[in-house]
LOGU-139054 format. One record per residue (C-alpha): residue number from 0; x, y, z; chain; residue in one letter. Coordinates in steps of 0.5 Angstrom, whole numbers, plus 2048, in hexadecimal, padded with zeros to 3 digits. Each point is the difference from the previous one (the first is absolute). Layout:
// LOGU-139054
<rec num="NUM" east="X" north="Y" up="Z" chaine="A" residu="A"/>
...
***
This chain:
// LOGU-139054
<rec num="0" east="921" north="8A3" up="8C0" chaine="A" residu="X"/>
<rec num="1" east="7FF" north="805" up="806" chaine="A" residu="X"/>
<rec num="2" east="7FE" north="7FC" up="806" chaine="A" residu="X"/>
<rec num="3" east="7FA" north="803" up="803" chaine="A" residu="X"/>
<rec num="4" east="7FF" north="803" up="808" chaine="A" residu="X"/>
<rec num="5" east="7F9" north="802" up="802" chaine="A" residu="X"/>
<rec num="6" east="7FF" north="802" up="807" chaine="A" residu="X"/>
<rec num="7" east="7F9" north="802" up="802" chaine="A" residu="X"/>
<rec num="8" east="7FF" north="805" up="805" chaine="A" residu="X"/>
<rec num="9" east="7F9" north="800" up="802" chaine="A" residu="X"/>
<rec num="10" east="7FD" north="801" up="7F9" chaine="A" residu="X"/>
<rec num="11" east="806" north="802" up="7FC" chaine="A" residu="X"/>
<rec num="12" east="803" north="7FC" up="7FC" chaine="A" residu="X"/>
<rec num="13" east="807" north="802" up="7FE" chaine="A" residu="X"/>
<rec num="14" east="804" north="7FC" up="7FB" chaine="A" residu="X"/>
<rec num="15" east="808" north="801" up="7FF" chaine="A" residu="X"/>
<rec num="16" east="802" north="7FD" up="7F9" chaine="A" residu="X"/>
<rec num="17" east="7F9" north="7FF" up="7FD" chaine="A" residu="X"/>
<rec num="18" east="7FB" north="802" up="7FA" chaine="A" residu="X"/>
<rec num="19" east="7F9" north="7FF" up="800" chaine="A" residu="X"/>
<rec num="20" east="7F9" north="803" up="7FC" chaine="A" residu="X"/>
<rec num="21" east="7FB" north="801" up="802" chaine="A" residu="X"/>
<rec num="22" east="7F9" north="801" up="7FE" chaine="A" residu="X"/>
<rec num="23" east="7FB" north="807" up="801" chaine="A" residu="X"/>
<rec num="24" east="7FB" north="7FD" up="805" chaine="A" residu="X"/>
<rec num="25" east="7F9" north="802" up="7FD" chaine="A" residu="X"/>
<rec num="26" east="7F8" north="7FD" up="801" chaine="A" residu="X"/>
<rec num="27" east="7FE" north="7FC" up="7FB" chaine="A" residu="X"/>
<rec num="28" east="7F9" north="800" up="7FD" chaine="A" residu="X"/>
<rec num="29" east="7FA" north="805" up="803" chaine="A" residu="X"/>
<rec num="30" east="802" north="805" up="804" chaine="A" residu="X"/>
<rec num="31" east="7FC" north="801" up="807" chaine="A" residu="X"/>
<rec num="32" east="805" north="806" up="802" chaine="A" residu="X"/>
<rec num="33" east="802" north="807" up="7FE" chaine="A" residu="X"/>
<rec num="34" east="806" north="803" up="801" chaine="A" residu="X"/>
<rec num="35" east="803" north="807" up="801" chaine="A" residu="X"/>
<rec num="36" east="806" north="803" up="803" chaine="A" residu="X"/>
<rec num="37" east="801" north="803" up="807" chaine="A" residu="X"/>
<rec num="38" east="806" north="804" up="804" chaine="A" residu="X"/>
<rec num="39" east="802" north="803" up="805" chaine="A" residu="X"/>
<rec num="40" east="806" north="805" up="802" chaine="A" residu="X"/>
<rec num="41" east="803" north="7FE" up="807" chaine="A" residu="X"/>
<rec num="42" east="807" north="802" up="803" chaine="A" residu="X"/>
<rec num="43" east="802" north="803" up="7FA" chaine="A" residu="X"/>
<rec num="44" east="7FD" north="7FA" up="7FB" chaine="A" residu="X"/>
<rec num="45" east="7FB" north="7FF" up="7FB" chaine="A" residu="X"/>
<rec num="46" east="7FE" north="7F9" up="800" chaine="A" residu="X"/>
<rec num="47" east="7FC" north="7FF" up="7FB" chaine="A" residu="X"/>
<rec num="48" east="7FA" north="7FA" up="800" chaine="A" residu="X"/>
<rec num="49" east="7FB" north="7FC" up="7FE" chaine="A" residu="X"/>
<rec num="50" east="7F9" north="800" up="802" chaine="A" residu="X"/>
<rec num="51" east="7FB" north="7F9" up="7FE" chaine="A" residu="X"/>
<rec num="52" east="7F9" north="801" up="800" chaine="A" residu="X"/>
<rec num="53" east="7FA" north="7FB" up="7FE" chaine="A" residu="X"/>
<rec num="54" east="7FE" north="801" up="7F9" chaine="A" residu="X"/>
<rec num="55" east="7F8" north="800" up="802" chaine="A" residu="X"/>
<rec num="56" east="7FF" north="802" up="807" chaine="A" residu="X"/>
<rec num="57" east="803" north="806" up="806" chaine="A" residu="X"/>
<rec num="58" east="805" north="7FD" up="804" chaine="A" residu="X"/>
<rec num="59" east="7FE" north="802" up="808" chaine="A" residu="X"/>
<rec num="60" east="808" north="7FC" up="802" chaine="A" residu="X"/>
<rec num="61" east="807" north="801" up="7FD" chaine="A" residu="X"/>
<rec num="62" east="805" north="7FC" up="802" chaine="A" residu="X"/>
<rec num="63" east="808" north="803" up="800" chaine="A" residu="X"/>
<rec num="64" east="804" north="7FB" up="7FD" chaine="A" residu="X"/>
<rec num="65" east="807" north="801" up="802" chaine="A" residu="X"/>
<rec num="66" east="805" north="7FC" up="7FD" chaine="A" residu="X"/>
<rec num="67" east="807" north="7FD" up="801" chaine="A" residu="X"/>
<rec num="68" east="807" north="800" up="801" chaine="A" residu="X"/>
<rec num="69" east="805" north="803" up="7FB" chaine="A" residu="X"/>
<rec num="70" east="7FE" north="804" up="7FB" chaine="A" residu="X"/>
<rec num="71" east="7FA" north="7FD" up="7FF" chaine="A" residu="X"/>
<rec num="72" east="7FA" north="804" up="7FC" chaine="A" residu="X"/>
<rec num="73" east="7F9" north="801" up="801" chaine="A" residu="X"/>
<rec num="74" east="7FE" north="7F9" up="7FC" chaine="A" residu="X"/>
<rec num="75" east="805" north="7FC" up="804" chaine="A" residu="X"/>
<rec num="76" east="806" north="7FF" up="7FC" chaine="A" residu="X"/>
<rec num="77" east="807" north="801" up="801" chaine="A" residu="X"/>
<rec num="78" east="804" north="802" up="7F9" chaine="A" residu="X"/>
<rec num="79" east="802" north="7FA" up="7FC" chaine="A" residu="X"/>
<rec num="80" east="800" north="7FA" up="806" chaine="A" residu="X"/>
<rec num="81" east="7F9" north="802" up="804" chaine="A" residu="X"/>
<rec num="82" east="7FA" north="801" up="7FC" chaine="A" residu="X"/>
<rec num="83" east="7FA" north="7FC" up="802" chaine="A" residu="X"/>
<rec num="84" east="7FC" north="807" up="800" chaine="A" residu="X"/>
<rec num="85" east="7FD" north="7FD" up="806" chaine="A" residu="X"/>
<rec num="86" east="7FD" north="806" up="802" chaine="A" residu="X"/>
<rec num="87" east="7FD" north="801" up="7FA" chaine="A" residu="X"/>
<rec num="88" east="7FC" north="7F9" up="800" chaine="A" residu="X"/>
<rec num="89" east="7FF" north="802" up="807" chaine="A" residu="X"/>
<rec num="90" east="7FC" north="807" up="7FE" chaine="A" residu="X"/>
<rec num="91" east="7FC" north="7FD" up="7FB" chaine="A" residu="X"/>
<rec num="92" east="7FE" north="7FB" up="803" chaine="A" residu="X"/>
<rec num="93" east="7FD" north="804" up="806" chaine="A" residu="X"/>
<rec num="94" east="7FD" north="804" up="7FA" chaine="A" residu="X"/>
<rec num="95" east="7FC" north="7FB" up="7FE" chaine="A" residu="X"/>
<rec num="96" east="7FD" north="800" up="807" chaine="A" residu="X"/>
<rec num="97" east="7FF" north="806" up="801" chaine="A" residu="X"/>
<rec num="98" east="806" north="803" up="804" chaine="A" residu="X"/>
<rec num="99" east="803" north="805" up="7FE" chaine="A" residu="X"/>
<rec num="100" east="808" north="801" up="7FF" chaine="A" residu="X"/>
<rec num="101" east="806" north="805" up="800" chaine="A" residu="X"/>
<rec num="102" east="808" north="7FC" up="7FF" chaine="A" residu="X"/>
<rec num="103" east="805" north="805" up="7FF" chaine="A" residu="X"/>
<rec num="104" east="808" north="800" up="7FE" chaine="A" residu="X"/>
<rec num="105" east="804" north="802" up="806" chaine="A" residu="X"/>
<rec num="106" east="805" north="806" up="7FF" chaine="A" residu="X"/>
<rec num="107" east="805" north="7FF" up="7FB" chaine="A" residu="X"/>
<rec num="108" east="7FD" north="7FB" up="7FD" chaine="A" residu="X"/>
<rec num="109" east="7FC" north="7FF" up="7F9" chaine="A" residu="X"/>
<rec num="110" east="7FD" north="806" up="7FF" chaine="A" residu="X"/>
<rec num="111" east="800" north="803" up="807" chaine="A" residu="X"/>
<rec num="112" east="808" north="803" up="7FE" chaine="A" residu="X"/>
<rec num="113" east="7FE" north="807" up="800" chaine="A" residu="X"/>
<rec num="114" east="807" north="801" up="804" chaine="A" residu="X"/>
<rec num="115" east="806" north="7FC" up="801" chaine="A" residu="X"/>
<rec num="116" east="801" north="7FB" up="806" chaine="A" residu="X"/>
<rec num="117" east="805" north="800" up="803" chaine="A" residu="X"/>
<rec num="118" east="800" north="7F9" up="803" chaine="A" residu="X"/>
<rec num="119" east="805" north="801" up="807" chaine="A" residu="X"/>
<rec num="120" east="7FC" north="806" up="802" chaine="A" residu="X"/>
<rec num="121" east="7F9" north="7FA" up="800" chaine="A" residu="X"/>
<rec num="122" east="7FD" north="7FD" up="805" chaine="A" residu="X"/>
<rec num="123" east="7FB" north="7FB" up="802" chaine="A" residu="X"/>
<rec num="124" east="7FC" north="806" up="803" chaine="A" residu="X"/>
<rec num="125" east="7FF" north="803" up="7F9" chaine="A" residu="X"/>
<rec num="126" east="7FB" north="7FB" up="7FE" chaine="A" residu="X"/>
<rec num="127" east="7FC" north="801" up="806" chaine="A" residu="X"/>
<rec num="128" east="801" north="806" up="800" chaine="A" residu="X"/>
<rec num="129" east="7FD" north="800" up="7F9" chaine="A" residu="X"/>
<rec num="130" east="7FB" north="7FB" up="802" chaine="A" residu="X"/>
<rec num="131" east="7FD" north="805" up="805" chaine="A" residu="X"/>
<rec num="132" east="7FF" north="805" up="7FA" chaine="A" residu="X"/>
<rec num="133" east="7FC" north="7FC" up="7FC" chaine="A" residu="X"/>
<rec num="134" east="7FC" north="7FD" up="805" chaine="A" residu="X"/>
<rec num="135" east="7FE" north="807" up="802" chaine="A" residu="X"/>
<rec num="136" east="7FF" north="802" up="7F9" chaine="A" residu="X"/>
<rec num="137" east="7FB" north="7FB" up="7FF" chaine="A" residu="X"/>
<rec num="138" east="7FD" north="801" up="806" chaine="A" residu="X"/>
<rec num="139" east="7FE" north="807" up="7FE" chaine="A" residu="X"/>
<rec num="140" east="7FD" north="7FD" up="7F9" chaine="A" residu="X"/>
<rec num="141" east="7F8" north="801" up="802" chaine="A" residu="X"/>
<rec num="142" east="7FF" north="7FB" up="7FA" chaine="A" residu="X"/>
<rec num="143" east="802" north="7FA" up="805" chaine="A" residu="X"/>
<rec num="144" east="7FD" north="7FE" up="807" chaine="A" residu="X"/>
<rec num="145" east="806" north="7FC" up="802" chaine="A" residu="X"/>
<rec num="146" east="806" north="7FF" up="7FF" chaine="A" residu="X"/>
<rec num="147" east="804" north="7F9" up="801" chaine="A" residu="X"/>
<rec num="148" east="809" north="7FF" up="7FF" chaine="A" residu="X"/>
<rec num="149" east="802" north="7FA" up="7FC" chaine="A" residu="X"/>
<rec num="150" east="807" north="7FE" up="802" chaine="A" residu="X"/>
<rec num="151" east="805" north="7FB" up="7FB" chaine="A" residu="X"/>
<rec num="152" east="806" north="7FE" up="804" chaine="A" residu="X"/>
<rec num="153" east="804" north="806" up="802" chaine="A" residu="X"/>
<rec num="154" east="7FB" north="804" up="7FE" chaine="A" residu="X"/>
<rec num="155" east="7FB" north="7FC" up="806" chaine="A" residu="X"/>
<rec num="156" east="806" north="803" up="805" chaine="A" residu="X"/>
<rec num="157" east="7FE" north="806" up="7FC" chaine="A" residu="X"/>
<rec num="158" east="7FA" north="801" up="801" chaine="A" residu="X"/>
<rec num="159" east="7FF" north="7FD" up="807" chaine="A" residu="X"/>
<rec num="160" east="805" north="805" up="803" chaine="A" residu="X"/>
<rec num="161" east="7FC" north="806" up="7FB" chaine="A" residu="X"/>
<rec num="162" east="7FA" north="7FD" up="803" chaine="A" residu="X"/>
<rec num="163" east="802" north="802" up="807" chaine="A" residu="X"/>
<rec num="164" east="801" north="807" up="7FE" chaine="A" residu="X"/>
<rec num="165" east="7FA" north="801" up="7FC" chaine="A" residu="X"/>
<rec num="166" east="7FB" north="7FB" up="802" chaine="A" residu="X"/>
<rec num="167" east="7FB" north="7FD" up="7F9" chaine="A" residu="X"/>
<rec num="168" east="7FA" north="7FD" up="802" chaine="A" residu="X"/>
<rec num="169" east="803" north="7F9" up="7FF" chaine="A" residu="X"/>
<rec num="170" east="808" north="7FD" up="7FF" chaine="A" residu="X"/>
<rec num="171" east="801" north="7F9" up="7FB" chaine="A" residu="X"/>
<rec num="172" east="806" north="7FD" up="801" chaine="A" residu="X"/>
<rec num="173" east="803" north="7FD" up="7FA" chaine="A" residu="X"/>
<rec num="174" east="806" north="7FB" up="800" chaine="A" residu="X"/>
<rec num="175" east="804" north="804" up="804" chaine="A" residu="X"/>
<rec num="176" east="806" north="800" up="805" chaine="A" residu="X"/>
<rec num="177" east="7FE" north="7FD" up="808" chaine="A" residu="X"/>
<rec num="178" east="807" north="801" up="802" chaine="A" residu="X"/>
<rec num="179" east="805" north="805" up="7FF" chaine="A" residu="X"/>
<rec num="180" east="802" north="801" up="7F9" chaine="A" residu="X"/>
<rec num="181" east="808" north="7FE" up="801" chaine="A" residu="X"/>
<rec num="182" east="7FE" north="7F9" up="803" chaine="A" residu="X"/>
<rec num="183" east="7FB" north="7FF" up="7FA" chaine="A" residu="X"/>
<rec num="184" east="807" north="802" up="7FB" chaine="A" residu="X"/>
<rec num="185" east="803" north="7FB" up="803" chaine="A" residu="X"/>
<rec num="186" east="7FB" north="7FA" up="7FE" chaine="A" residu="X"/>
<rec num="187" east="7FF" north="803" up="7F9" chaine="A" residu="X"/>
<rec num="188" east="808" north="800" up="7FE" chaine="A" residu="X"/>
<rec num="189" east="800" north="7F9" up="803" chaine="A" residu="X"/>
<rec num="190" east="7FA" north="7FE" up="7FA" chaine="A" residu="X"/>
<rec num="191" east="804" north="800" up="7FA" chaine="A" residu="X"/>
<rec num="192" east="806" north="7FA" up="801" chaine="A" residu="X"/>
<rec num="193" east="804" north="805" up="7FB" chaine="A" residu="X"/>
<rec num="194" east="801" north="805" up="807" chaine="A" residu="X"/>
<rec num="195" east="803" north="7FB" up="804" chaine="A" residu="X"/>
<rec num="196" east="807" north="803" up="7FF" chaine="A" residu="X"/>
<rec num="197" east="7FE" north="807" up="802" chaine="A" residu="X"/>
<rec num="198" east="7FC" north="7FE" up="805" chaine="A" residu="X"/>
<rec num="199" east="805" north="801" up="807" chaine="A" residu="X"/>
<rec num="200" east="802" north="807" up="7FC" chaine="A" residu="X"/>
<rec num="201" east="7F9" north="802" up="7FF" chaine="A" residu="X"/>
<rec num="202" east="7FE" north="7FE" up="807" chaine="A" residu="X"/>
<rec num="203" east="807" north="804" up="803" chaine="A" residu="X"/>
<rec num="204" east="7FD" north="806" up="7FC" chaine="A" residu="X"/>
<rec num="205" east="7F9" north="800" up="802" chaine="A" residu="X"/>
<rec num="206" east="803" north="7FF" up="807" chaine="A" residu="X"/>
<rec num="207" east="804" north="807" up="7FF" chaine="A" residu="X"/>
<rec num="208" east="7FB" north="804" up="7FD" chaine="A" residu="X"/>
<rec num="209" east="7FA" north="7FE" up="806" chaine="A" residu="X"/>
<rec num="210" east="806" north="802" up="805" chaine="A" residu="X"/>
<rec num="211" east="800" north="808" up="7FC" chaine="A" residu="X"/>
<rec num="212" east="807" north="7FF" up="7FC" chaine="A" residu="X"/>
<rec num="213" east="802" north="800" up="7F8" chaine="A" residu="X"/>
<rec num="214" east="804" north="7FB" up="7FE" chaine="A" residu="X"/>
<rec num="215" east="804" north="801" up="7FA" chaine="A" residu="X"/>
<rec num="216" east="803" north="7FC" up="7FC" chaine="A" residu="X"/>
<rec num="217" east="7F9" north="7FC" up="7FE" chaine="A" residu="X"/>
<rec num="218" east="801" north="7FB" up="7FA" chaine="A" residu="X"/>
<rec num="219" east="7FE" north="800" up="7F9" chaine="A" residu="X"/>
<rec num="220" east="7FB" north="7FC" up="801" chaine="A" residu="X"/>
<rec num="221" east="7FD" north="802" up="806" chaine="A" residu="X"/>
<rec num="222" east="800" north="808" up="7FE" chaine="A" residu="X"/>
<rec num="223" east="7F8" north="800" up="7FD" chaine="A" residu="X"/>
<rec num="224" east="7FF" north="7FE" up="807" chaine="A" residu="X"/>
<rec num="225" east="805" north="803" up="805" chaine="A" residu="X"/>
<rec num="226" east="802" north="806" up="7FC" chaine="A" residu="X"/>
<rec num="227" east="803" north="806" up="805" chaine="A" residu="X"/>
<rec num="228" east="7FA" north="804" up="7FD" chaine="A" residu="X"/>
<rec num="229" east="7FA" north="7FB" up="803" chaine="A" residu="X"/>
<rec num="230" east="803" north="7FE" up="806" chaine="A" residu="X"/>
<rec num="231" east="7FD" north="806" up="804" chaine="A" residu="X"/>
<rec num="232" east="7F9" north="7FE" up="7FE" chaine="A" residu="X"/>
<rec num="233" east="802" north="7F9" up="801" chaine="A" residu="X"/>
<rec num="234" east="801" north="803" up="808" chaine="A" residu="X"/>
<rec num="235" east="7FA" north="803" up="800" chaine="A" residu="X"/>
<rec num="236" east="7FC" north="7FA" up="7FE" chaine="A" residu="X"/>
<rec num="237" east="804" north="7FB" up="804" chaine="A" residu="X"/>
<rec num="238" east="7FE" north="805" up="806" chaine="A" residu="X"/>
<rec num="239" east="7F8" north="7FD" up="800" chaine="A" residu="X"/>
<rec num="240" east="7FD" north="7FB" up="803" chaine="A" residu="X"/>
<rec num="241" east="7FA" north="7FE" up="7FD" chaine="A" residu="X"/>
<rec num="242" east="7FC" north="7FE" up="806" chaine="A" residu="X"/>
<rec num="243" east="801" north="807" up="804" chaine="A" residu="X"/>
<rec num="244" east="7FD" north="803" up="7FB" chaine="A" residu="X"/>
<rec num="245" east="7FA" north="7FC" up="7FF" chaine="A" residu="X"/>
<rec num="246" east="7FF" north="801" up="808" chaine="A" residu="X"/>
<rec num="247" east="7FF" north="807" up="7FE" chaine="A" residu="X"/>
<rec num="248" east="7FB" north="7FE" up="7FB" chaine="A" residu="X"/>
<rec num="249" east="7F8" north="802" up="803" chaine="A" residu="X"/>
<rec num="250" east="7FC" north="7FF" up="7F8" chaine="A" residu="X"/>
<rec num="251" east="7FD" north="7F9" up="7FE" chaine="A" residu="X"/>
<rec num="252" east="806" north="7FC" up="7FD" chaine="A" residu="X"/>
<rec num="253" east="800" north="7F9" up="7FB" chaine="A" residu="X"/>
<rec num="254" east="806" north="7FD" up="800" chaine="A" residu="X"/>
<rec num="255" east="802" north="7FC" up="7FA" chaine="A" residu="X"/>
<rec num="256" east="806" north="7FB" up="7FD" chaine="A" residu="X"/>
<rec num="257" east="802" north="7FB" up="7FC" chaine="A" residu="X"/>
<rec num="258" east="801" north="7F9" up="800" chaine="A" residu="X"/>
<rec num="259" east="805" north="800" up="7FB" chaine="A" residu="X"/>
<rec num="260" east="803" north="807" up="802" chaine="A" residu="X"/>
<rec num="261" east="808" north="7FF" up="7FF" chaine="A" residu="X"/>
<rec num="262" east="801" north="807" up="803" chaine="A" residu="X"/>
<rec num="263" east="7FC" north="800" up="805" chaine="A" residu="X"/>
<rec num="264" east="800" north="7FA" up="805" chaine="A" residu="X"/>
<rec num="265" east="7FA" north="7FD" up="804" chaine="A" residu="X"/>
<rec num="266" east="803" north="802" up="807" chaine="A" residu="X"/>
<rec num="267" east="7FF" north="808" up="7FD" chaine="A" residu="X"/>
<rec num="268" east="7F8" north="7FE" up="7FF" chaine="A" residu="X"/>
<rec num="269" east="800" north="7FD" up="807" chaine="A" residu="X"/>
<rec num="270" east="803" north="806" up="804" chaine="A" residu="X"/>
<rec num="271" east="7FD" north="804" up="7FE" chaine="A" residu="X"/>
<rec num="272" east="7F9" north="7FD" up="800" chaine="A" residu="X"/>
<rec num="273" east="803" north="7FF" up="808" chaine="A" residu="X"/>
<rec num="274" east="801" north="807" up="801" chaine="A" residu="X"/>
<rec num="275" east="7FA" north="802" up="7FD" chaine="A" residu="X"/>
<rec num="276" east="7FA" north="7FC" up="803" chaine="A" residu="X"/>
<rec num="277" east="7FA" north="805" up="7FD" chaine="A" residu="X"/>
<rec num="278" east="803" north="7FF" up="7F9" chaine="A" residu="X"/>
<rec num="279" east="7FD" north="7FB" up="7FB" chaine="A" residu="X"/>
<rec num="280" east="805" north="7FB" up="7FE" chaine="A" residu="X"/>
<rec num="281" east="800" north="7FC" up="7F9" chaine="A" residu="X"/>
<rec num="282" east="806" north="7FB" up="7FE" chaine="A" residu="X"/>
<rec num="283" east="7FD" north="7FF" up="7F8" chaine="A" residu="X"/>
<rec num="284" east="804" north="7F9" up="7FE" chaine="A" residu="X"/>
<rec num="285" east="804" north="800" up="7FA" chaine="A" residu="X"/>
<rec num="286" east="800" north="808" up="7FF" chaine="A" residu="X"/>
<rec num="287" east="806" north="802" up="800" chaine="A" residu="X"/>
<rec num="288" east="804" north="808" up="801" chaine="A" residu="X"/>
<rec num="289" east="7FE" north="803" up="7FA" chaine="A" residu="X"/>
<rec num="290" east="7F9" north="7FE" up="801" chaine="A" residu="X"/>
<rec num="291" east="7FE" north="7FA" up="7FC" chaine="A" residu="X"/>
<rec num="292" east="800" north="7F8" up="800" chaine="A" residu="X"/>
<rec num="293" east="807" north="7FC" up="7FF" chaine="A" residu="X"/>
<rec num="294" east="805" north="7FC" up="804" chaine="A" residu="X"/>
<rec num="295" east="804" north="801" up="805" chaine="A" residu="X"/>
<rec num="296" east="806" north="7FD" up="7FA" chaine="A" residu="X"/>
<rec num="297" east="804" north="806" up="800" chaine="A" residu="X"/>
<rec num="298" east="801" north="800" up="7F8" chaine="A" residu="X"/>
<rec num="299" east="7F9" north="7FF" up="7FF" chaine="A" residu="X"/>
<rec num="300" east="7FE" north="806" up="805" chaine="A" residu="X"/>
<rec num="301" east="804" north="805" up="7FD" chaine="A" residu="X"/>
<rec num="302" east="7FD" north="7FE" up="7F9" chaine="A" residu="X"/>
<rec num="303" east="7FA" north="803" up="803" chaine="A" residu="X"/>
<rec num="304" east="804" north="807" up="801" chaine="A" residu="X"/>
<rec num="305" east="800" north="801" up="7F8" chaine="A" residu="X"/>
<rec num="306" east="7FA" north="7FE" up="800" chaine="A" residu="X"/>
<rec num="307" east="7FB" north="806" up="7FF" chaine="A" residu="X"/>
<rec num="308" east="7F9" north="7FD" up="7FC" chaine="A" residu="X"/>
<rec num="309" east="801" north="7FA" up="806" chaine="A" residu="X"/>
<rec num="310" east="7F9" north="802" up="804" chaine="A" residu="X"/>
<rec num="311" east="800" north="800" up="808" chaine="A" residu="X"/>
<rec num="312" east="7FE" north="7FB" up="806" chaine="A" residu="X"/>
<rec num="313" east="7F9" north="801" up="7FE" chaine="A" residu="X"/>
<rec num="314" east="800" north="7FF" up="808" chaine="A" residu="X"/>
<rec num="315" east="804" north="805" up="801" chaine="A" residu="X"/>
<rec num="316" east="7FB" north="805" up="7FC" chaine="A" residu="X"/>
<rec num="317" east="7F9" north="7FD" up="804" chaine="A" residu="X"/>
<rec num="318" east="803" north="802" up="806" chaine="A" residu="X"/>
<rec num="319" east="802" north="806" up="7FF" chaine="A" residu="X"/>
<rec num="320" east="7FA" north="803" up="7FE" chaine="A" residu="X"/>
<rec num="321" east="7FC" north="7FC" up="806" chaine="A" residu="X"/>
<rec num="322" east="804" north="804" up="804" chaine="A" residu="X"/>
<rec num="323" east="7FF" north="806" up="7FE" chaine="A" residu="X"/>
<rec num="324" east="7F9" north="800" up="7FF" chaine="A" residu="X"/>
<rec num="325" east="800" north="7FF" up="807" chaine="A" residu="X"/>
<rec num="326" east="800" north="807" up="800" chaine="A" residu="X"/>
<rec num="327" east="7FA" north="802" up="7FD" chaine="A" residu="X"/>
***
């Protein structure tokens, strides 16, 4: 039997020597939402989307929902080892409360693959810059009156920085980095006991790379996380600071984690929330990183990542809609 290594990286979960399956993550019973495709071309790319809307009345506000780290779809799943189809459940809900949604798969994923990715050539700006695009996109729908951003994980840093460029009518904040990413790797690797052996290579790698070389020489192992080919995205994305781009922020924010968030620590919530002081800030018990009850047990944690049809944090959801509602 192969051993198996999983590092997550703010919502990407990579696993070197594994199998899994997952289920496609659909409603169940009667639908209060309609779907349709959207896109978009930006910087060369067509990204192609999906807009929710409630089934039986007009929506006056969409929400853009930006997803995770990796190669994460518009439904929040990452290939065989990530599919929750958080963003999905999250979409739905919202449209049984009458808040309309657009989830889209970022370039060079799921359908959004009209050209090649070239992975050295990616920077963390990229998805900012995409972010923007779609923000301006919905902006322009007449059909919408406001327009709020929904990050999860990575794509909370996303879509904070995009907010800063293209400002919406309201920002939330999903389980997301407090600190610069490098530091929060750092912790991820240190989760799963079947790292420690590589955790001082790892911690001189990530070190290398934030200080702007390419270290060669990356171990089998360690390749699906420090490939020479990520590592200029890596650079750029360990060049953030989370609570400099929140001071730039001047929109309503709701600041939301997790108990049970093994990605994300407390001490990220609560810098933020710091630094923040006009922002709305709820810590939900026993939600963990993909948006539902668990707990803190590692294994029983990731079991939820593989779990599409296991419903989100009710309070999660409440407090998302109380927020945006505001804004009518």
């Amino acid at each position: 039997m192969k051993s198996c290594s999983r590092f997550l990286v703010l919502g990407l979960a990579i696993c070197v020597g594994c199998n899994g399956t997952a289920r496609d993550g659909r409603a169940q019973g009667n639908k209060t939402y309609r779907e349709r495709p959207i896109s978009i071309i930006h910087d060369g790319w067509r990204l192609y989307g999906t807009l929710t809307t409630p089934l039986k009345e007009e929506a006056s506000i969409v929400a853009l929902l930006l997803p995770g780290a990796g190669p994460t779809d518009r439904n929040g799943n990452s290939g065989a080892t990530v599919a929750p189809a958080t963003l999905r459940k999250l979409a739905i809900a919202l449209a049984s409360e009458g808040v309309a949604s657009v989830r889209y798969d970022k370039r060079g994923v799921g359908e959004s693959r009209d050209k090649i990715l070239h992975e050295e050539q990616l920077r963390f700006s990229h998805y900012v810059e995409d972010a923007v695009a779609w923000i301006k996109k919905l902006k322009n729908m007449a059909r919408f009156q406001r327009v709020v951003v929904i990050g999860h994980g990575e794509g909370a840093l996303v879509g904070a920085m995009a907010s800063t460029m293209e400002p919406p009518d309201a920002f939330v904040f999903l389980c997301g980095p407090g600190r610069p990413a490098d530091i929060l790797l750092r912790e991820q690797l240190a989760l799963n006991p079947l790292n420690k052996p590589w955790l001082t290579r790892c911690s001189n790698i990530i070190d290398s790379i934030k200080a702007g070389y390419r270290p060669n020489n990356i171990p089998p192992p360690l390749h699906g996380l420090f490939r020479a080919s990520i590592q200029p995205y890596l650079e750029s994305l360990f060049a953030i600071s989370p609570p400099k781009v929140f001071n730039l922020l001047h929109i309503p924010v709701l600041i939301i984690g997790g108990s049970s968030d093994i990605q994300v620590q407390k001490v990220d919530f609560d810098s933020l929330c710091a630094r923040v002081k006009q922002a709305n800030c709820i810590y939900l018990e026993g939600m963990n990183h993909v948006l539902v009850e668990s707990t803190p047990d590692y294994a029983s944690n990731m079991a939820t990542y593989l779990d599409p049809q296991k419903p989100l944090s009710r309070e999660l959801v409440e407090n998302i809609v109380k927020f945006v509602r505001k804004l009518n």
